[in-house]
C-alpha positions as CSV (number, residue, x, y, z in Angstrom):
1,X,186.2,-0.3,-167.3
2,X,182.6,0.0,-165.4
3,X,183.4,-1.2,-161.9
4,X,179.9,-3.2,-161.0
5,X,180.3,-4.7,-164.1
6,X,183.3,-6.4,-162.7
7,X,182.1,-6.8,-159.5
8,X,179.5,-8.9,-161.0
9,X,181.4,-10.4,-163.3
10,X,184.0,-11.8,-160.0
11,X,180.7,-12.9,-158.0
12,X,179.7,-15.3,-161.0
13,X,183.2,-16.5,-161.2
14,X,183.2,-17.3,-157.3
15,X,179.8,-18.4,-157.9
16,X,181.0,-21.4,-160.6
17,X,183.7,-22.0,-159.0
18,X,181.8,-23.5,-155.9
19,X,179.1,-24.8,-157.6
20,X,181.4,-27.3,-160.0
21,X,182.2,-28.7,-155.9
22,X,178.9,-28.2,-154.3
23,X,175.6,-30.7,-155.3
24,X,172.7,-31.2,-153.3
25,X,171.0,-34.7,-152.4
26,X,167.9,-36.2,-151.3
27,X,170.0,-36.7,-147.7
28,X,171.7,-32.9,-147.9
29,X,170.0,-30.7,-150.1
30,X,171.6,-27.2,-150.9
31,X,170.7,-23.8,-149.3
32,X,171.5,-21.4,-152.0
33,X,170.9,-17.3,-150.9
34,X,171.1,-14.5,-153.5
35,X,171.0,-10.8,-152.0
36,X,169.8,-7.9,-153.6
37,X,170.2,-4.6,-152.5
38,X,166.6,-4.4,-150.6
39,X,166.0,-8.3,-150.2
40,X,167.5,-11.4,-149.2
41,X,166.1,-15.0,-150.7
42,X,167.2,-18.5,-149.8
43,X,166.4,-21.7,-150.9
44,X,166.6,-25.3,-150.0
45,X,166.9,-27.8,-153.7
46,X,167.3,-31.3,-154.3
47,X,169.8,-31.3,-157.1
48,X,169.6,-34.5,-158.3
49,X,165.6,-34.2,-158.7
50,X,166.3,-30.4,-159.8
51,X,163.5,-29.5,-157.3
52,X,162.8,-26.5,-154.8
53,X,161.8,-27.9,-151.7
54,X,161.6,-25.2,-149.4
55,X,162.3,-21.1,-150.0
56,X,161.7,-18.0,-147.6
57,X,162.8,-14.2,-148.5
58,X,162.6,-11.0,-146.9
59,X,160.2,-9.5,-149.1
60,X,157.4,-9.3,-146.6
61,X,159.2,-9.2,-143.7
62,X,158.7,-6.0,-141.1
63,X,162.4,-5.3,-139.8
64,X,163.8,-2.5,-141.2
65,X,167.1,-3.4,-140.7
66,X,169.0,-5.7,-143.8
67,X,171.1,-7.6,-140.8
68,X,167.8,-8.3,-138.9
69,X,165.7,-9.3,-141.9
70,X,168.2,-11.7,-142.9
71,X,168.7,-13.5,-139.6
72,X,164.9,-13.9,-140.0
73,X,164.8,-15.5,-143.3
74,X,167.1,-18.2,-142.1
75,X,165.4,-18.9,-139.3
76,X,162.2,-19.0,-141.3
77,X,163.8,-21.9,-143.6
78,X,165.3,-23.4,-141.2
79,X,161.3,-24.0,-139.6
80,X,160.0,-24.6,-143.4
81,X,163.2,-27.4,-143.8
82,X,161.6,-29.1,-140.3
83,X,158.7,-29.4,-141.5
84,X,160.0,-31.3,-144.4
85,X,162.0,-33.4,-142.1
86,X,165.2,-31.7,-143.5
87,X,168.3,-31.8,-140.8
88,X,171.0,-31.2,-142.8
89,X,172.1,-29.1,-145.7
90,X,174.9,-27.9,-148.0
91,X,175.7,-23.9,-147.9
92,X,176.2,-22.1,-151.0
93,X,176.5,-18.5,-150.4
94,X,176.5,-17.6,-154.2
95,X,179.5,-16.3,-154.3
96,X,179.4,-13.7,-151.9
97,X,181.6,-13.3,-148.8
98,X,180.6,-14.7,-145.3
99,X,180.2,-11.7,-144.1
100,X,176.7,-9.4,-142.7
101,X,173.6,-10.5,-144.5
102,X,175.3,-13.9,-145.9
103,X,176.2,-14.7,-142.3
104,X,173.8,-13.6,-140.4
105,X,171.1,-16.1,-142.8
106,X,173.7,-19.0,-141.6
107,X,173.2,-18.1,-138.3
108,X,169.5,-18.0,-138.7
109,X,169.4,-21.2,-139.7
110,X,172.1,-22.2,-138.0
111,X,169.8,-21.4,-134.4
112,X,166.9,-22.3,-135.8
113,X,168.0,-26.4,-135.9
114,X,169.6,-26.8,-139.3
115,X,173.2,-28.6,-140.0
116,X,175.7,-27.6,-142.3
């Protein structure tokens, strides 16, 4: 059996399994973060208005390192979120473990003024 095609296959188990617990509000919207293998993205959505409200990603970011890029994009939301008069949020990390680039995006944020 291909191997990534189970690793995938486990991620959007994990994934499903947290979002049947996990809804965003007008009060606590969700931060959702999907990582690729150059890029990070995050985004902030009102799930019961199935809206975006606020999204950064790492695409034109100038660090070279993944780590360092995404501590950046959570730090970016976390300024795009005050703007919006956003405070506090519900994590979803997709899936993935809490661990480097996840991690490091919640600490971004985390720094950066936002509650989860």
């Amino acid at each position: 059996m291909d191997k990534s095609k189970t690793k995938i296959e486990k991620r959007s188990r994990r994934r499903l399994r947290t979002r049947a617990k996990i809804s965003g509000t007008a009060d606590r919207p969700r931060l959702t973060v999907f990582k690729s293998n150059k890029y990070i993205y995050a985004q902030i959505i009102d799930d019961e208005k199935k809206q975006t409200i606020a999204s950064a990603s790492s695409i034109k970011m100038g660090a070279n390192d993944l780590v360092k890029k995404a501590k950046l994009v959570g730090s970016e939301l976390a300024e795009i979120a005050k703007k919006k008069k956003i405070k506090e949020v519900v994590f979803d990390k997709g899936g993935y473990l809490f661990t480097g680039r996840i991690k490091a995006l919640a600490d971004g944020s985390r720094e950066a003024g936002l509650k989860f």
